[in-house]
PyMOL Python script that loads the backbone (N, CA, C, O; Angstrom):
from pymol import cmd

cmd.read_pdbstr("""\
ATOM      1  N   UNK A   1      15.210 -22.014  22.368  1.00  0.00           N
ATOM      2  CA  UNK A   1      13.807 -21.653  22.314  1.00  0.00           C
ATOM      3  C   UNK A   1      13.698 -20.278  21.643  1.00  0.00           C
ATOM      4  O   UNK A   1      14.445 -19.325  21.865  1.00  0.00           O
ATOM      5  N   UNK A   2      12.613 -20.310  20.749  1.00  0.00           N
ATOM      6  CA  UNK A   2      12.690 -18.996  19.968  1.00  0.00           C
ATOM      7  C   UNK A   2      11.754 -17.453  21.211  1.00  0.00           C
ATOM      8  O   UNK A   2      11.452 -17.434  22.404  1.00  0.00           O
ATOM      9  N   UNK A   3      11.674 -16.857  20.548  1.00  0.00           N
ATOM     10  CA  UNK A   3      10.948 -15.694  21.414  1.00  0.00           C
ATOM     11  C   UNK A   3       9.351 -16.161  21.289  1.00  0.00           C
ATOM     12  O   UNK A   3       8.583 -16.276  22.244  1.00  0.00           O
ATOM     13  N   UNK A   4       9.018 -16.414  19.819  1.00  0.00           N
ATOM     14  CA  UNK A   4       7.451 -16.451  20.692  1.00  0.00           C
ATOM     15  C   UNK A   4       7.438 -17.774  21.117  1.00  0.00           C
ATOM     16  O   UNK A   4       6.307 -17.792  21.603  1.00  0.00           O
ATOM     17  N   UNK A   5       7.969 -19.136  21.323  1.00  0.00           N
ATOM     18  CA  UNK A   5       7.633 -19.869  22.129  1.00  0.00           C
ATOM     19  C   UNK A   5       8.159 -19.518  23.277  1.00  0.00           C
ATOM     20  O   UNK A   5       8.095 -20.604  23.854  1.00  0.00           O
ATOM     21  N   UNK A   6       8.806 -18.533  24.307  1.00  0.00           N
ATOM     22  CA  UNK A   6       8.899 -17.689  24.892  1.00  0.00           C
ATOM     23  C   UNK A   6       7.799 -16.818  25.734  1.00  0.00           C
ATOM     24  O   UNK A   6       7.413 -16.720  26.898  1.00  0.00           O
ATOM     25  N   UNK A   7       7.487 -16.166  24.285  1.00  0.00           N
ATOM     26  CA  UNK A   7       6.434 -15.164  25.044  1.00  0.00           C
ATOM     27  C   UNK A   7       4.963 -15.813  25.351  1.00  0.00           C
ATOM     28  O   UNK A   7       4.134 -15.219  26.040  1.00  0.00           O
ATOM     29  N   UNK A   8       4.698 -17.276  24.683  1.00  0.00           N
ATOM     30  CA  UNK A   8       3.751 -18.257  24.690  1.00  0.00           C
ATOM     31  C   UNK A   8       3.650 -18.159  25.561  1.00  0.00           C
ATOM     32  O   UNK A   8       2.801 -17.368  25.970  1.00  0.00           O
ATOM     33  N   UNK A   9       4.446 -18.895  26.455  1.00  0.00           N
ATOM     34  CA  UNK A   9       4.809 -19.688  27.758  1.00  0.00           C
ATOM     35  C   UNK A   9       4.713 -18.165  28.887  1.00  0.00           C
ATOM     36  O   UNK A   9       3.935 -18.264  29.836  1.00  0.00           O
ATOM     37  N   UNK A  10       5.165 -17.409  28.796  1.00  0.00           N
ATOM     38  CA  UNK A  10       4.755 -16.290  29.663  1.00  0.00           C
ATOM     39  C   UNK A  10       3.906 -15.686  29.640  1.00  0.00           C
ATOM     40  O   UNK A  10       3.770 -14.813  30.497  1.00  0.00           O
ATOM     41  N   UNK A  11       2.972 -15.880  28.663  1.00  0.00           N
ATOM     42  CA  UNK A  11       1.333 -15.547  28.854  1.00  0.00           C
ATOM     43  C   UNK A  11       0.765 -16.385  29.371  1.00  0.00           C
ATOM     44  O   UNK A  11       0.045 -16.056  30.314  1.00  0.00           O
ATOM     45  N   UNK A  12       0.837 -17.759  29.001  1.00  0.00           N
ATOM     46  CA  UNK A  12       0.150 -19.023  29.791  1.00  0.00           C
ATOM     47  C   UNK A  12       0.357 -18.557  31.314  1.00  0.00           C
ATOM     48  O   UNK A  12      -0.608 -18.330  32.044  1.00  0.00           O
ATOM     49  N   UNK A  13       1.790 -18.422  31.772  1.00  0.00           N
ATOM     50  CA  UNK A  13       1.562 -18.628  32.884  1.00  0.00           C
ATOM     51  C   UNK A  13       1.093 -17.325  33.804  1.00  0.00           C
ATOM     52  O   UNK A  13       0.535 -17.392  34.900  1.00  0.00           O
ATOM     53  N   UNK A  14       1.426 -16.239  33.147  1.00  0.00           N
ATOM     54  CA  UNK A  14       0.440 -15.310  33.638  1.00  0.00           C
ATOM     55  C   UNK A  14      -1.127 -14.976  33.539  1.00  0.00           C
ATOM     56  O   UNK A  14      -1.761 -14.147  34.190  1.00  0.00           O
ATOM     57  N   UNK A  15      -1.547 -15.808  32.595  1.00  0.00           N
ATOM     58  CA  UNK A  15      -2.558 -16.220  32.250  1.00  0.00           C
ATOM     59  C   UNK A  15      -3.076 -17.186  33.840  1.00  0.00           C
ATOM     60  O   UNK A  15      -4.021 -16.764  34.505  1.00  0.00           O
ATOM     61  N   UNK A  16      -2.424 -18.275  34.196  1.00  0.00           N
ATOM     62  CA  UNK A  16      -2.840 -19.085  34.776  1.00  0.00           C
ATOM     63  C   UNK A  16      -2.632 -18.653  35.982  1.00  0.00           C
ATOM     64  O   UNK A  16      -3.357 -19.074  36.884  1.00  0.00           O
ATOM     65  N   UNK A  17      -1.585 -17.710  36.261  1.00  0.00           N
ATOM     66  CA  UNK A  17      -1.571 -16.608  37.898  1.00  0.00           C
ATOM     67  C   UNK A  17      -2.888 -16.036  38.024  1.00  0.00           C
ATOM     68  O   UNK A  17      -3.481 -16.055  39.102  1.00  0.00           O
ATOM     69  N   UNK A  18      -3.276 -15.634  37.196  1.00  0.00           N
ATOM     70  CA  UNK A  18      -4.643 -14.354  37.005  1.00  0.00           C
ATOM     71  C   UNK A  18      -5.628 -15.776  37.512  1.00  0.00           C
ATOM     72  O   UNK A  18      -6.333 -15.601  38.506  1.00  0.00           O
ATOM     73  N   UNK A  19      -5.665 -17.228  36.791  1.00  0.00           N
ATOM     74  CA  UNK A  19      -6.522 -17.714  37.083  1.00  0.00           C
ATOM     75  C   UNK A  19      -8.246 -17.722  36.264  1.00  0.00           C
ATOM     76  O   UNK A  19      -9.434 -17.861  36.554  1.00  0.00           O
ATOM     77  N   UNK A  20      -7.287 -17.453  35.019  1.00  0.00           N
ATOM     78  CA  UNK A  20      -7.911 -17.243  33.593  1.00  0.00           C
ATOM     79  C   UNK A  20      -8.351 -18.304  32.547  1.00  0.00           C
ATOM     80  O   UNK A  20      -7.515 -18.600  31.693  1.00  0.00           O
ATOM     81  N   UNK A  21      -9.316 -18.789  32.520  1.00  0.00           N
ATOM     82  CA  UNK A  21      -9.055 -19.373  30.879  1.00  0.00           C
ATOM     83  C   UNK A  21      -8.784 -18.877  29.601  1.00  0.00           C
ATOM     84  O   UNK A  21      -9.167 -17.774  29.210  1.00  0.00           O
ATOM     85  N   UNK A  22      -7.912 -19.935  28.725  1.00  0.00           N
ATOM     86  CA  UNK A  22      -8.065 -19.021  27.475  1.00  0.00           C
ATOM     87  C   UNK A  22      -9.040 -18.658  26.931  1.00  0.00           C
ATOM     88  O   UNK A  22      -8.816 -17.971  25.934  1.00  0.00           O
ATOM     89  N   UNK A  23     -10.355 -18.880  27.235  1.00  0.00           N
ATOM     90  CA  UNK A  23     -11.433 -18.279  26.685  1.00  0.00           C
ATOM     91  C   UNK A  23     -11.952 -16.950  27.667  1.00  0.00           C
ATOM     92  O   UNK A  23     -12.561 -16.053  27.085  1.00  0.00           O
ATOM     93  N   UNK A  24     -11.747 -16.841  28.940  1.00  0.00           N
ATOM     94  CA  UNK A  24     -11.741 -15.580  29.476  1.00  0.00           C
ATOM     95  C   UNK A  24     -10.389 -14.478  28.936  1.00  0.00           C
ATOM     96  O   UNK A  24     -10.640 -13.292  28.725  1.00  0.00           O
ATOM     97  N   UNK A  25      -9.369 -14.882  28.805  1.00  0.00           N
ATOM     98  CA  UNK A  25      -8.883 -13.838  28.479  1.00  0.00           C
ATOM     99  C   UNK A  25      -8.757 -13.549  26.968  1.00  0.00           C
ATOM    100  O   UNK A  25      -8.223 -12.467  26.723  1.00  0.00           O
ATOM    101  N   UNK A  26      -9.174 -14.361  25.793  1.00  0.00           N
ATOM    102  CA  UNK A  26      -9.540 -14.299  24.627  1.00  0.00           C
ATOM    103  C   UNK A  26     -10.470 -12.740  24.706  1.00  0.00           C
ATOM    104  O   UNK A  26     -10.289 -11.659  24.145  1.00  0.00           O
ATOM    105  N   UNK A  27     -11.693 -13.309  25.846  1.00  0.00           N
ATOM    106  CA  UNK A  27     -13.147 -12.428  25.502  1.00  0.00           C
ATOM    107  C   UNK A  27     -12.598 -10.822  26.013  1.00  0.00           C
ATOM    108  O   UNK A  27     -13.034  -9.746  25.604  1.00  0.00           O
ATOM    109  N   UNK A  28     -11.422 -11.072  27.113  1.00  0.00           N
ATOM    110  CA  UNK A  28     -11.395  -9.657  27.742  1.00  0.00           C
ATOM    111  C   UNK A  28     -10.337  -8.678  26.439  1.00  0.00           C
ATOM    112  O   UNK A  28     -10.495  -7.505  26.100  1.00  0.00           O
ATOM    113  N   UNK A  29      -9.300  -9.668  25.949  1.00  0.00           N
ATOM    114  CA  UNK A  29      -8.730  -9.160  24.958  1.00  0.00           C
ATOM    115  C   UNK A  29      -9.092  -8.604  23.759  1.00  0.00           C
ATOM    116  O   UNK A  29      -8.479  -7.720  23.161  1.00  0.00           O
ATOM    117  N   UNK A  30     -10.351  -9.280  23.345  1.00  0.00           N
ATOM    118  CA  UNK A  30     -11.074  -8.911  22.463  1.00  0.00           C
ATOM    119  C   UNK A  30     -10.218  -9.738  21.282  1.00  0.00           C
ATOM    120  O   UNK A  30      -9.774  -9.092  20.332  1.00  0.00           O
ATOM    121  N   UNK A  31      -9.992 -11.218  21.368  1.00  0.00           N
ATOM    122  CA  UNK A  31      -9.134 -11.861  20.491  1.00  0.00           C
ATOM    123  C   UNK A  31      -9.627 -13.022  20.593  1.00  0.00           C
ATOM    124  O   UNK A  31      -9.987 -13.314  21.734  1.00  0.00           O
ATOM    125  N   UNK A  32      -9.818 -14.025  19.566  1.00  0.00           N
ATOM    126  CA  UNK A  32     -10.081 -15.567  19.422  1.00  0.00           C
ATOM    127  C   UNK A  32      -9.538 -16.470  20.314  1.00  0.00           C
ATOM    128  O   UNK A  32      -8.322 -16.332  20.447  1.00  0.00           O
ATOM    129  N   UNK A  33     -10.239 -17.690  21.226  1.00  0.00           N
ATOM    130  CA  UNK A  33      -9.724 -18.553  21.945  1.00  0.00           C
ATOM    131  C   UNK A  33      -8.868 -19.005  21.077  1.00  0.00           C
ATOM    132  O   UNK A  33      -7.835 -19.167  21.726  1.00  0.00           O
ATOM    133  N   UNK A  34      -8.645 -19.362  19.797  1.00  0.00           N
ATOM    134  CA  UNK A  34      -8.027 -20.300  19.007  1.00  0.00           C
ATOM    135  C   UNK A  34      -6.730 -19.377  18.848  1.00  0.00           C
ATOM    136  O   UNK A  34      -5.696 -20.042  18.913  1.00  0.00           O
ATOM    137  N   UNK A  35      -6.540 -18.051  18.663  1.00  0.00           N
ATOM    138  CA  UNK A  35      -5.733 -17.413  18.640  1.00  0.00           C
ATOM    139  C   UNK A  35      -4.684 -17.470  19.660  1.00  0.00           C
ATOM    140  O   UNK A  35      -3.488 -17.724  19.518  1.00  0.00           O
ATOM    141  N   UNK A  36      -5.676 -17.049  21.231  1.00  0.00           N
ATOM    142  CA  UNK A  36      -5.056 -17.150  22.258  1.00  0.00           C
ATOM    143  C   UNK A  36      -3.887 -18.684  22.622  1.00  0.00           C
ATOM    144  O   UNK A  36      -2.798 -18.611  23.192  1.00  0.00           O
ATOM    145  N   UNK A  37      -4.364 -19.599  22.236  1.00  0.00           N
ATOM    146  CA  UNK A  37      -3.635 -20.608  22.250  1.00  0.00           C
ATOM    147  C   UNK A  37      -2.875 -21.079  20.996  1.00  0.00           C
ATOM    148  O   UNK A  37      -2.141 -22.047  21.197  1.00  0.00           O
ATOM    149  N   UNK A  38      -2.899 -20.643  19.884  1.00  0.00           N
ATOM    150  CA  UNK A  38      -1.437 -20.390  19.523  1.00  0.00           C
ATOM    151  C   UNK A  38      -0.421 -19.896  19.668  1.00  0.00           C
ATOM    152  O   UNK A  38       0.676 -20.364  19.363  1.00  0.00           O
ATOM    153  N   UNK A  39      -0.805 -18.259  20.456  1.00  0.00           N
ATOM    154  CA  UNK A  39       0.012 -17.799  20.996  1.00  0.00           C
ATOM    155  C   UNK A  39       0.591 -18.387  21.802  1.00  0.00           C
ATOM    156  O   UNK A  39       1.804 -18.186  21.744  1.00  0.00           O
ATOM    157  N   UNK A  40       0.166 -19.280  22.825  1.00  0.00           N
ATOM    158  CA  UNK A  40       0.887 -19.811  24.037  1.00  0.00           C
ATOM    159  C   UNK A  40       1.656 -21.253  24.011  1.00  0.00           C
ATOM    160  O   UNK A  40       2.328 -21.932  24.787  1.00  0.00           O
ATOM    161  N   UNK A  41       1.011 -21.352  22.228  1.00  0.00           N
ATOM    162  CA  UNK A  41       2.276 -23.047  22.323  1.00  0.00           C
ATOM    163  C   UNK A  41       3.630 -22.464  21.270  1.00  0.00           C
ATOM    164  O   UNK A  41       4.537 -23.203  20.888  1.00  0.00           O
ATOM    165  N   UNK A  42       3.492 -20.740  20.869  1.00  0.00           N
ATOM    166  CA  UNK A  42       4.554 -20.444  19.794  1.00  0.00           C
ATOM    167  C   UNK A  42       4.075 -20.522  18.556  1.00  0.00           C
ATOM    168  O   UNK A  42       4.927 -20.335  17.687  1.00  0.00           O
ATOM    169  N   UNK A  43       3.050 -20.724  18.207  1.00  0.00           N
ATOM    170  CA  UNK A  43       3.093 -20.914  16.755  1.00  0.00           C
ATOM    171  C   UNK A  43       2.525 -19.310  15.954  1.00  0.00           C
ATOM    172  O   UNK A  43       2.318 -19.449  14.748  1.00  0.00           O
ATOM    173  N   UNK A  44       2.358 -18.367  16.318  1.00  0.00           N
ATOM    174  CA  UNK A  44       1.899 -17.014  16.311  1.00  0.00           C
ATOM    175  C   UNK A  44       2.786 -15.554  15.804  1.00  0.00           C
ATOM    176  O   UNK A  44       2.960 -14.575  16.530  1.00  0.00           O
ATOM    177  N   UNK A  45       3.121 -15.652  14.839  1.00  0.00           N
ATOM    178  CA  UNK A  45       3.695 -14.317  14.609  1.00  0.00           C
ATOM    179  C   UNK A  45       2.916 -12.580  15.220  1.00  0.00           C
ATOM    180  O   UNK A  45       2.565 -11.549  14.646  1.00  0.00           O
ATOM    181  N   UNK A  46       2.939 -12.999  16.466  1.00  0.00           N
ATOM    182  CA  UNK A  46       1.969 -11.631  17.319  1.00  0.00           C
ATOM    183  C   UNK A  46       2.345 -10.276  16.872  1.00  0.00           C
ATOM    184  O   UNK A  46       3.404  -9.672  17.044  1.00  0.00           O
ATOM    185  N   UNK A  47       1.144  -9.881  16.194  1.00  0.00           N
ATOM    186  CA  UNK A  47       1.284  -8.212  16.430  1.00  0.00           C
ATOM    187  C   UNK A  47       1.472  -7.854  17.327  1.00  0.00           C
ATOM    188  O   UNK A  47       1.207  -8.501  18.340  1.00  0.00           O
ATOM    189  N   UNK A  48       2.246  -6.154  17.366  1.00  0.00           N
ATOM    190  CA  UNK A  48       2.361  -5.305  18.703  1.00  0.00           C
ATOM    191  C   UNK A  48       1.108  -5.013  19.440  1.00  0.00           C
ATOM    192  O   UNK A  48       0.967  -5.081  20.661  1.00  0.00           O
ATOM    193  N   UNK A  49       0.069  -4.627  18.419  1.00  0.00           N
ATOM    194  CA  UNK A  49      -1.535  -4.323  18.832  1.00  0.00           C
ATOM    195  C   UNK A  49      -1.769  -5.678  19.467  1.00  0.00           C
ATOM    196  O   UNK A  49      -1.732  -5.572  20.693  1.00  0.00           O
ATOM    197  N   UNK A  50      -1.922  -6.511  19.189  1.00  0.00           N
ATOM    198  CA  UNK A  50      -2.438  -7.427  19.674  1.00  0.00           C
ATOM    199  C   UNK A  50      -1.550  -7.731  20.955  1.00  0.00           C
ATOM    200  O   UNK A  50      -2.350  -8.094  21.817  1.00  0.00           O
ATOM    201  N   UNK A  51      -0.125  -7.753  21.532  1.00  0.00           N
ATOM    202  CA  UNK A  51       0.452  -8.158  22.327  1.00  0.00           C
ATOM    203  C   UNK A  51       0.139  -6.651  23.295  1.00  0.00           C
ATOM    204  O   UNK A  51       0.867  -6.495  24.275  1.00  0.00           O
ATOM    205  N   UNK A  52      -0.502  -6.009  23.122  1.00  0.00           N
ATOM    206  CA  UNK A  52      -0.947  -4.618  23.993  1.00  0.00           C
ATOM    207  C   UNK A  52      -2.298  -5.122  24.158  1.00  0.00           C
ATOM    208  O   UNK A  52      -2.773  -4.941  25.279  1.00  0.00           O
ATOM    209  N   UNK A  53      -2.901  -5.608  23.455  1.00  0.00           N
ATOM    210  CA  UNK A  53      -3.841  -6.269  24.085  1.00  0.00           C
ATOM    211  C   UNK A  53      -4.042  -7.152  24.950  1.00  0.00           C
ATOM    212  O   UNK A  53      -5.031  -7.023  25.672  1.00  0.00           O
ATOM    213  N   UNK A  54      -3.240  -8.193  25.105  1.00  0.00           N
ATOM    214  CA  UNK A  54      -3.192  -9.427  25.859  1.00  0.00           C
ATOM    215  C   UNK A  54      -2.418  -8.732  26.966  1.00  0.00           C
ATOM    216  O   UNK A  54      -2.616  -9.365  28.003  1.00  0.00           O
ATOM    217  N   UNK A  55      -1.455  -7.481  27.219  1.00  0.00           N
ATOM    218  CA  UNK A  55      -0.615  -6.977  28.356  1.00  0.00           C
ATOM    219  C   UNK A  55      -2.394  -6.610  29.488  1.00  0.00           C
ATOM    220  O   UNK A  55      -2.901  -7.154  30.469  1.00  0.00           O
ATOM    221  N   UNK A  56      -2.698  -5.643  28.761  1.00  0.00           N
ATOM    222  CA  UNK A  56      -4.259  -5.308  28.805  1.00  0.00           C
ATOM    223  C   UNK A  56      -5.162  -5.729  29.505  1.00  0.00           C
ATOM    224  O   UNK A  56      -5.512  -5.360  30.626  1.00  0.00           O
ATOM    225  N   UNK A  57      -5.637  -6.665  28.729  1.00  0.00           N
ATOM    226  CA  UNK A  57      -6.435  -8.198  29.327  1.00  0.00           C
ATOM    227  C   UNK A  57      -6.148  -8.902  30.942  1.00  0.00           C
ATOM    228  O   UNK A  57      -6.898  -9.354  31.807  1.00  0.00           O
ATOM    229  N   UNK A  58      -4.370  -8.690  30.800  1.00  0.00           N
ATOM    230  CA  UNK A  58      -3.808  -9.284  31.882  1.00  0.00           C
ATOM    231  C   UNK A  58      -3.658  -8.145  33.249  1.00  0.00           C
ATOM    232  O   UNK A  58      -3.576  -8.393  34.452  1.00  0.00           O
ATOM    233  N   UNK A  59      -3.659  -7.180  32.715  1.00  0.00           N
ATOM    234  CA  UNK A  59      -3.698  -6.197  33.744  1.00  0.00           C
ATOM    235  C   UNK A  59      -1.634  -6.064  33.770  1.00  0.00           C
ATOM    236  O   UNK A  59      -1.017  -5.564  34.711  1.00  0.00           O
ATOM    237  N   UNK A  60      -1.358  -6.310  33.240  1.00  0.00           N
ATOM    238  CA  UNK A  60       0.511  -6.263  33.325  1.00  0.00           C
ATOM    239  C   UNK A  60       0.569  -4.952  32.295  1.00  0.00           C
ATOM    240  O   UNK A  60      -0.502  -4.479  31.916  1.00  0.00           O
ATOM    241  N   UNK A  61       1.264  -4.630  32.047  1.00  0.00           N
ATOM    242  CA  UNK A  61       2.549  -3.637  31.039  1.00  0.00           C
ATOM    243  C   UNK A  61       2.644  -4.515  29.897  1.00  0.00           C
ATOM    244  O   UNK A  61       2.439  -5.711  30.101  1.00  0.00           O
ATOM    245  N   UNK A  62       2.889  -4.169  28.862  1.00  0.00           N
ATOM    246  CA  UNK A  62       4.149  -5.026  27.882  1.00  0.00           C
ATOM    247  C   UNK A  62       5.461  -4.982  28.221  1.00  0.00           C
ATOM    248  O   UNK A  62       5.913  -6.072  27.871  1.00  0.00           O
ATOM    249  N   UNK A  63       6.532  -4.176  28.825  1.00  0.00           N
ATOM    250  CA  UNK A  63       7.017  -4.472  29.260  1.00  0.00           C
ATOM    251  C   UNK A  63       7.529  -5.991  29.595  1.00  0.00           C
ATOM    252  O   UNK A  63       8.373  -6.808  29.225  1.00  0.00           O
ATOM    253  N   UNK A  64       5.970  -5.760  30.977  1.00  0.00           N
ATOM    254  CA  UNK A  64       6.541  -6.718  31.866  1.00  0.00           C
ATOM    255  C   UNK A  64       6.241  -7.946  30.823  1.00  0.00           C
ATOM    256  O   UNK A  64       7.069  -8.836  31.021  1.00  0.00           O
ATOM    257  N   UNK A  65       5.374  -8.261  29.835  1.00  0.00           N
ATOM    258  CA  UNK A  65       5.212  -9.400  28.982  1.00  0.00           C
ATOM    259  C   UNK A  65       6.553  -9.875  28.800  1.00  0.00           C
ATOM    260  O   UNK A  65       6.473 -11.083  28.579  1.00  0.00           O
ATOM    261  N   UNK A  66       8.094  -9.386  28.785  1.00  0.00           N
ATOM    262  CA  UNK A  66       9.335  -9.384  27.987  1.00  0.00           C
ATOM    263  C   UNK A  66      10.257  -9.481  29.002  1.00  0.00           C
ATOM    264  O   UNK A  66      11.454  -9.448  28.716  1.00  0.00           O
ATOM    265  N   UNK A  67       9.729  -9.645  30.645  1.00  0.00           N
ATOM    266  CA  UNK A  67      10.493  -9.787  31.514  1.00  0.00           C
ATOM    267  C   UNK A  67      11.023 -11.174  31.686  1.00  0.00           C
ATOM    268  O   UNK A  67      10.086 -11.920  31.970  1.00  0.00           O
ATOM    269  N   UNK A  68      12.274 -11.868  31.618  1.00  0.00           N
ATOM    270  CA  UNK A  68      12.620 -13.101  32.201  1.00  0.00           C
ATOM    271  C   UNK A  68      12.275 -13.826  33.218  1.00  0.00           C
ATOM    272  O   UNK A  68      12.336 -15.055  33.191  1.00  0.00           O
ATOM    273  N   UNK A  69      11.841 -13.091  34.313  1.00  0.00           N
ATOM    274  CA  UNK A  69      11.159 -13.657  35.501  1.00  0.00           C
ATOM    275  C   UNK A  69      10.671 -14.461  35.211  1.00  0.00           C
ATOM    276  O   UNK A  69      10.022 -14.461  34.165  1.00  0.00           O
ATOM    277  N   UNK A  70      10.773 -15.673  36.126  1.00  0.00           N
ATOM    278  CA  UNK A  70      10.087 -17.098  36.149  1.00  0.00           C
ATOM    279  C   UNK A  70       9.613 -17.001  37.321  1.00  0.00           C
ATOM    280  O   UNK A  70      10.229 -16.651  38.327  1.00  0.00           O
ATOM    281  N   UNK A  71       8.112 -17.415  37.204  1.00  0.00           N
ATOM    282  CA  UNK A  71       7.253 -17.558  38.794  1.00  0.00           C
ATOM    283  C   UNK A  71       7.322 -19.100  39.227  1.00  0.00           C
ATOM    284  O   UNK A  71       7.294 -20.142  38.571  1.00  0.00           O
ATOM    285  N   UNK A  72       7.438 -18.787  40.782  1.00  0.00           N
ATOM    286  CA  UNK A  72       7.212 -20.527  41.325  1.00  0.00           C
ATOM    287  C   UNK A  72       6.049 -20.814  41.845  1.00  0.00           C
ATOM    288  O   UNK A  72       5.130 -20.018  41.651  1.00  0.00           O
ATOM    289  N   UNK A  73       5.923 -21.470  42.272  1.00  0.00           N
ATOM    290  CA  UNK A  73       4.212 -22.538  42.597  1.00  0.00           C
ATOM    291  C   UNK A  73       3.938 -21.681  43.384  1.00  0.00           C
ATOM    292  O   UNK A  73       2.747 -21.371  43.362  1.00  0.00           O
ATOM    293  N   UNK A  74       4.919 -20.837  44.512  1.00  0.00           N
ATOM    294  CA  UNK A  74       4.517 -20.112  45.941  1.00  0.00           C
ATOM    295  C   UNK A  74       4.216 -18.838  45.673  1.00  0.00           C
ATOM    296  O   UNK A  74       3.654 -18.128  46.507  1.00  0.00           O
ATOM    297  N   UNK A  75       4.584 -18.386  44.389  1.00  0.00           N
ATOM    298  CA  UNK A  75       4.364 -16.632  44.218  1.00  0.00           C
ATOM    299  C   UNK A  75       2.937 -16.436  44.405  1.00  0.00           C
ATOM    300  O   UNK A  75       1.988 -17.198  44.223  1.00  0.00           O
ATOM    301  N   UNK A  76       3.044 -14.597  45.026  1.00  0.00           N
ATOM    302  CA  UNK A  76       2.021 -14.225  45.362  1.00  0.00           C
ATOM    303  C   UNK A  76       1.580 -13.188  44.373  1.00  0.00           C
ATOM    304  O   UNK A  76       0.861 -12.283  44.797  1.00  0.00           O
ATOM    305  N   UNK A  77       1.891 -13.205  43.220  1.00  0.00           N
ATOM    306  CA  UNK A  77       1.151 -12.736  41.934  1.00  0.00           C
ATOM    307  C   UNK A  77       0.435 -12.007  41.698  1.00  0.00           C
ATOM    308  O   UNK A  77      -0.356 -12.425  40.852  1.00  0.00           O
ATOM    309  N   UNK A  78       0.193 -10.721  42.115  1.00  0.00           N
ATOM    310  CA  UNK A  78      -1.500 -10.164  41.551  1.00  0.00           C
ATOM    311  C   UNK A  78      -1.165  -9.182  40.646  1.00  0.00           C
ATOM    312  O   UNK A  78      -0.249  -8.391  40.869  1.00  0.00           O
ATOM    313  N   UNK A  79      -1.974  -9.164  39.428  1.00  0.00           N
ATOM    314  CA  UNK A  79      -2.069  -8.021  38.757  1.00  0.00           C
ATOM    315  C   UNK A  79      -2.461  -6.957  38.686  1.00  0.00           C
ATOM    316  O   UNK A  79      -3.689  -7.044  38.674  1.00  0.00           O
ATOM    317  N   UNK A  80      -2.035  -5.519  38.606  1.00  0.00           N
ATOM    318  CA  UNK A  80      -2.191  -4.474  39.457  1.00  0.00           C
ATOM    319  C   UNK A  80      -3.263  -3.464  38.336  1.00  0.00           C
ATOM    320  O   UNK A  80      -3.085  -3.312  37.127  1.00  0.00           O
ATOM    321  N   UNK A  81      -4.022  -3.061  38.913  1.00  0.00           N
ATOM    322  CA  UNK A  81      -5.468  -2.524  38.206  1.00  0.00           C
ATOM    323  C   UNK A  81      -4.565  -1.039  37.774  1.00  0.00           C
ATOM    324  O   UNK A  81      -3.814  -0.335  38.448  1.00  0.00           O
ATOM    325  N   UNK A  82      -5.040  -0.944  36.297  1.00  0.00           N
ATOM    326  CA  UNK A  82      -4.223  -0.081  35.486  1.00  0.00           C
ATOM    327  C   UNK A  82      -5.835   1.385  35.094  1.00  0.00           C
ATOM    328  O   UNK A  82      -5.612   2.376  34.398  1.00  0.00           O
TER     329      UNK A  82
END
""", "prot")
cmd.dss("prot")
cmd.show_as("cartoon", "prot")
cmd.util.cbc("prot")
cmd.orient("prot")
């Protein structure tokens, strides 16, 4: 698996912890729904600006965007007000 189908998949699902649509976190990012979901199936050569945006949006770090952590069905998830 390459990195951005990678970093796709770890926005989706922090995306879907938050309890977000891609069109809510499109609007908070200040970035296109259509965008937002390329990003999350890989097909997206993401800027840094833009991946500081979506950290942003999510209330996470970039950093943590690049962390391996895998969440399970039971995590208690919250994103911490920056």
């Amino acid at each position: 698996m390459d990195i951005r189908t990678e970093f796709g998949q770890r926005v989706r699902e922090l995306r879907a912890r938050c309890g977000m649509s891609q069109e809510m976190l499109a609007h908070r990012a200040g970035l296109d729904r259509t965008y937002i979901s390329g990003v999350e199936r890989g097909e997206r050569n993401i800027s840094i600006v833009n991946i500081e945006k979506i950290a942003s949006a999510l209330c996470v770090s970039v950093e943590y965007l690049f962390f391996n952590e895998r969440f399970s069905t039971t995590s208690t998830y919250q994103p911490k007000d920056f």
